[in-house]
C-alpha positions as CSV (number, residue, x, y, z in Angstrom):
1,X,75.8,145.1,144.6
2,X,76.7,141.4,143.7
3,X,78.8,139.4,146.5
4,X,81.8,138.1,145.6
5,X,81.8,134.8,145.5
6,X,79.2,135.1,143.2
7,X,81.5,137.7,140.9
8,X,84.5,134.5,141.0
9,X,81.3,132.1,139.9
10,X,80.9,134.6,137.2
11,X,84.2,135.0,136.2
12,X,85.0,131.1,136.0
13,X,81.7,130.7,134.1
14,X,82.7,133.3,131.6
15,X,86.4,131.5,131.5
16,X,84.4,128.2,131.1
17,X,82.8,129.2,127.9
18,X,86.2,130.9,126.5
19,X,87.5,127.5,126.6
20,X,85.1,126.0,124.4
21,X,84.4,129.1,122.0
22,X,88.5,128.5,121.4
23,X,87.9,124.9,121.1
24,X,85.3,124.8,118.9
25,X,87.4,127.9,116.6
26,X,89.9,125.4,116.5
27,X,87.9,122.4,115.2
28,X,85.7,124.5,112.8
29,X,89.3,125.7,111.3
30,X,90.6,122.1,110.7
31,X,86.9,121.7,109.1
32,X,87.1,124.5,106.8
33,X,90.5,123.8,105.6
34,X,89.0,120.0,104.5
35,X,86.2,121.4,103.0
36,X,88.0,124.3,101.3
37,X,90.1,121.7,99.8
38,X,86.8,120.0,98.5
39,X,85.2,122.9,97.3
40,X,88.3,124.5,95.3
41,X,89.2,121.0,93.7
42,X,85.3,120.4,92.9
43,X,84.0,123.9,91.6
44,X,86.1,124.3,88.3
45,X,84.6,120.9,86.8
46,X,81.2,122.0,87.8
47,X,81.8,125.3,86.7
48,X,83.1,124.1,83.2
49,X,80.5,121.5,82.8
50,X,77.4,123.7,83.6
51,X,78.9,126.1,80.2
52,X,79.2,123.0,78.3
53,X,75.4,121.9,79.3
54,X,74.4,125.7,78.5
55,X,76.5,125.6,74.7
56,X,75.2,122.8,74.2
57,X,71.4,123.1,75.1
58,X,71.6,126.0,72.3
59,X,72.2,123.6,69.7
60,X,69.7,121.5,70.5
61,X,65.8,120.9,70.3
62,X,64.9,121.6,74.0
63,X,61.7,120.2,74.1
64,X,64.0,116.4,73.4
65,X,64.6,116.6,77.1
66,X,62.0,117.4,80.0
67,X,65.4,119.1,81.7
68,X,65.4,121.5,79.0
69,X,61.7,122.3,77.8
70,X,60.8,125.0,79.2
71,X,57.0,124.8,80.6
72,X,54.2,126.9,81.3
73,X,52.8,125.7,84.6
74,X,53.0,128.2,87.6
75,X,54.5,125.4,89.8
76,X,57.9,126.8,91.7
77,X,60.4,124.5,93.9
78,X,62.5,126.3,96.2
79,X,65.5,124.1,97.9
80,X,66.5,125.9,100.7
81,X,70.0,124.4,102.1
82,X,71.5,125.6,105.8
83,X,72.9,123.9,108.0
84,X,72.4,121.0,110.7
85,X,74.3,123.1,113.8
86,X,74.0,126.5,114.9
87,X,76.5,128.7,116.7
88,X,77.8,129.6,113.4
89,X,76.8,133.4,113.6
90,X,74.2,134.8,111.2
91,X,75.0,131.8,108.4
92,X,71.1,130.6,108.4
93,X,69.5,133.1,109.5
94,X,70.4,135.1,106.1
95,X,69.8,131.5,103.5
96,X,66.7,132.1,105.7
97,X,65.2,135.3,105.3
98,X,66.4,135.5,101.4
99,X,64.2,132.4,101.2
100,X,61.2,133.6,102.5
101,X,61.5,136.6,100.5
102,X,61.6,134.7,97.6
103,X,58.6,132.6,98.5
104,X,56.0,135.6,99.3
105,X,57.4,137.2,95.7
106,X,56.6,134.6,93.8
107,X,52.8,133.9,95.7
108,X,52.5,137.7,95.2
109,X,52.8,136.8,91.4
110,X,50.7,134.0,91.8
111,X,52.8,130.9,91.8
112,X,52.1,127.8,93.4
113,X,55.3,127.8,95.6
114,X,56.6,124.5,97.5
115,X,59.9,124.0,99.0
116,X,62.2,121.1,99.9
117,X,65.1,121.2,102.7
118,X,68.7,120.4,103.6
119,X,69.7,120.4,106.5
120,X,68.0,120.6,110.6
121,X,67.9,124.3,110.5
122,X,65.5,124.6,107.7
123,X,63.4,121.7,108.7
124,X,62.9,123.1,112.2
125,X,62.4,126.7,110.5
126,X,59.7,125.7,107.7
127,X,58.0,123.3,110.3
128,X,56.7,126.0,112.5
129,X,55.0,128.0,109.4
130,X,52.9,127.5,106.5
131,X,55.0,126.7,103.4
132,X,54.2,123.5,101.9
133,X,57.2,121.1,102.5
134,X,58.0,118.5,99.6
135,X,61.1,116.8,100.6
136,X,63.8,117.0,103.4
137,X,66.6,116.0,104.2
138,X,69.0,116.1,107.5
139,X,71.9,115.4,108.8
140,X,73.3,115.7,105.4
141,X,76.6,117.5,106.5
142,X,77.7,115.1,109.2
143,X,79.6,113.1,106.3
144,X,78.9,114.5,103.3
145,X,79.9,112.2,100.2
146,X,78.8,112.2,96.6
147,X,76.0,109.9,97.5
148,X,74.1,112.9,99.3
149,X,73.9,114.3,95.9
150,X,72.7,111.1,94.3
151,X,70.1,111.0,96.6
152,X,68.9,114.6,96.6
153,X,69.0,115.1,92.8
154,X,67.6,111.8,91.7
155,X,64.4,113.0,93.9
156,X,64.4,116.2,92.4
157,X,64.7,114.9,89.0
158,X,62.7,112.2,89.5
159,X,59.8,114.7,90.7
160,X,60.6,117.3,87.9
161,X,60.4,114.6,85.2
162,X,56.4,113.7,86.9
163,X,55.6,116.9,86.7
164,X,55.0,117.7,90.4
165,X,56.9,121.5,89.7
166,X,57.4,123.9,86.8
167,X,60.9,125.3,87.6
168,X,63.3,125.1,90.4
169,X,65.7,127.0,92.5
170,X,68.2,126.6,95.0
171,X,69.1,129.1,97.7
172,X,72.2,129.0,99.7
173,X,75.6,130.4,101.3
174,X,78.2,130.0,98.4
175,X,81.5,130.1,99.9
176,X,84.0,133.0,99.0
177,X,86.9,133.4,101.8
178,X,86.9,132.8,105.3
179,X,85.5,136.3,106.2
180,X,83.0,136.1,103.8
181,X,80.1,133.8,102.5
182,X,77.1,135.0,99.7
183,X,73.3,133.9,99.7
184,X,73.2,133.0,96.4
185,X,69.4,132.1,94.5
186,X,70.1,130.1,91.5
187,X,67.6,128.3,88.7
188,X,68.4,124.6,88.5
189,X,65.5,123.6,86.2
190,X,65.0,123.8,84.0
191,X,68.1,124.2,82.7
192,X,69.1,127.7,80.8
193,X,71.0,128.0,77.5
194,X,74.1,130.2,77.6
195,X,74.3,133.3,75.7
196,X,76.6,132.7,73.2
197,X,78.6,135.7,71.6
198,X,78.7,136.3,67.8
199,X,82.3,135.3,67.8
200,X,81.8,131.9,69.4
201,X,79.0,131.5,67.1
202,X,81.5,131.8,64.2
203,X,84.5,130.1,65.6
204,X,82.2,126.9,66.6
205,X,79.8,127.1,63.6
206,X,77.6,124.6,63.1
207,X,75.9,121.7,65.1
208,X,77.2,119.2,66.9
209,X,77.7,115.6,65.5
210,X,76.6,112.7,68.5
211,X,77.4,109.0,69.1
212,X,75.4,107.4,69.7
213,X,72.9,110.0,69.8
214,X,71.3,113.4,71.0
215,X,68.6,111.2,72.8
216,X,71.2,109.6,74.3
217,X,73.9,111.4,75.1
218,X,71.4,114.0,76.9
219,X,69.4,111.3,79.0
220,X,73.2,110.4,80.6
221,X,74.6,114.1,80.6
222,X,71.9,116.4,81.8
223,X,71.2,114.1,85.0
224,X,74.8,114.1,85.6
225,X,75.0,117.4,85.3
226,X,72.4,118.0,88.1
227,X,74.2,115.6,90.1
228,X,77.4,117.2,90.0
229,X,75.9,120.8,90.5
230,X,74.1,119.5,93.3
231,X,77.2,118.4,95.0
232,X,79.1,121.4,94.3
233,X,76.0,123.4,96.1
234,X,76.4,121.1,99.1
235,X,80.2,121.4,99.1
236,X,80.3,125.2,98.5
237,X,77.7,125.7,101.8
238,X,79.6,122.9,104.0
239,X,82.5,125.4,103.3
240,X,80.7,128.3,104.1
241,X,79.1,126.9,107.5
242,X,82.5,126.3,108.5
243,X,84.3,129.3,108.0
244,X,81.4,131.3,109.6
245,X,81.4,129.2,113.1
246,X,84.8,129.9,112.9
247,X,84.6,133.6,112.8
248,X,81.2,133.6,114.7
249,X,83.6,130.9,117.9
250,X,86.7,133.4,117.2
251,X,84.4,137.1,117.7
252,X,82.9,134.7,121.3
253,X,86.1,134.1,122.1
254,X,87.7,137.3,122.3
255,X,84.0,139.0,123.7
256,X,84.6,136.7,126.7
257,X,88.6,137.8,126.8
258,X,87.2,141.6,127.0
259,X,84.1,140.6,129.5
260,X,86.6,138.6,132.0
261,X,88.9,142.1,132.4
262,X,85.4,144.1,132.9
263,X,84.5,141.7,135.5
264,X,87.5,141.1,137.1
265,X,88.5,144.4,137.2
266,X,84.8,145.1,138.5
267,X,85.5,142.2,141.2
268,X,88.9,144.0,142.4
269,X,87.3,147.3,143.0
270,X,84.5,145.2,145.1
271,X,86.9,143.4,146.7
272,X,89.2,146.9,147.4
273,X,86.4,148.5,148.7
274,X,85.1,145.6,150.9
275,X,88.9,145.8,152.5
276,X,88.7,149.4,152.8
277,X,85.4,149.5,154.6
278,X,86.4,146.9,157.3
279,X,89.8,148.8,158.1
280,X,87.2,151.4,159.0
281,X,85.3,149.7,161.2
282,X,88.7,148.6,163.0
283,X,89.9,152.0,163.2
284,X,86.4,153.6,164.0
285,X,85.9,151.0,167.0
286,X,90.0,151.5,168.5
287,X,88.7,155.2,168.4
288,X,85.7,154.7,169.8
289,X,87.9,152.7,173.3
290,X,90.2,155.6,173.9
């Protein structure tokens, strides 16, 4: 049976930690309300701008962009993007194992799979086994800006446009309340037409007319586009990291509120039956002088 000053030890350890589950609940929710904010204002423009790139690359001749053309090669990119923290409950570990998954099904159907990284998690994940690593990148979420995505899609593009990869996805924790976040996999490149209904194909009818020109126009849009798809990915997981530490730092919380009234209620019974058992003694030993 534990002593008890060791029980109190306990019991101001476990009241220790409640402190800092609460804090950190606190500061992940004034987090997640910023990067809500973000997220919200930034998706419809994405959103809207990925349909436009979709229309529009069925009006076009796709092989006029390397973005577009679709290729033969059996070369497959796979950006995984988690987190640079932990203690945000099961958050990577699921971007995780829907990664790896993807990776053995597409060697199974003989692809050449490589993969590049966002964020500690998945560097210190893919570092410890046998997936060829491309690219990384941490320490991406400290202060995410618009620049991350500059950076990150200029490489990709960059290593697209030399050839070093066939196709490209993305997998990652796309935000959808606070209670709940979705791996999503999604093809990046090269980018997919829309299918287009035979209504649309009426009411639109026609090709496009461009100034300066289609050369043009797609050498400035379709990098853009990556950018800003990029970014929203970044933003929409930032969101989701948030809003799961703060359910993962809310569920420690209250375990430690239900574990302190099991242990204190443990430590009064101890403590009862401590009090109890020298009263005997006393009594036992007066009995034992008459």
């Amino acid at each position: 049976m534990p002593s008890l000053q060791s029980l109190r030890r306990k019991i101001a350890s476990v009241k220790n930690t409640q402190k800092i589950t609460k804090a950190m609940k606190m500061v992940a929710a004034a987090k997640l309300k910023r990067a809500q904010d973000r997220i919200l204002s930034a998706r419809p423009y994405a959103h809207q701008l990925r349909n436009v790139m979709g229309n529009l690359s069925n009006r076009v001749n796709r092989s006029s962009h390397p973005l577009l053309k679709r290729r033969e090669g059996n070369k497959v990119e796979l950006v995984v993007v988690t987190s640079d923290r932990g203690l945000c409950g099961a958050f990577n570990a699921n971007i995780l194992r829907r990664a790896v998954e993807f990776l053995e099904h597409q060697s199974k159907q003989g692809q050449q799979v490589s993969v590049s990284l966002v964020g500690r998690k998945s560097i210190d994940f893919f570092r410890r086994r046998n997936w060829t690593i491309r690219q990384q990148w941490g320490g991406v979420f400290d202060r995410l800006s618009y620049e991350h995505a500059l950076d990150i899609g200029q490489n990709i593009v960059d290593q697209y446009n030399e050839g070093t990869f066939d196709q490209l996805f993305v997998v990652y924790n796309e935000f959808k309340s606070v209670m709940q976040q979705q791996v999503i996999v999604e093809k990046l490149l090269p980018i997919e037409p829309t299918e287009v209904t035979g209504s649309e194909t009426n009411a639109s009818g026609g090709s496009y007319l461009y100034e300066p020109d289609e050369n043009d126009l797609l050498a400035t849009l379709l990098p853009k586009h990556f950018e800003i798809q990029t970014f929203r990915i970044l933003l929409e997981s930032a969101a989701a990291e948030q809003a799961a530490r703060m359910t993962a730092m809310d569920g420690a919380t209250r375990n430690a509120g239900e574990l302190i009234k099991k242990v204190t209620l443990f430590y009064n019974k101890t403590r009862q039956a401590a009090i109890t058992k020298e009263l005997m003694d006393i009594v036992g030993g007066a009995e034992a002088l008459k």
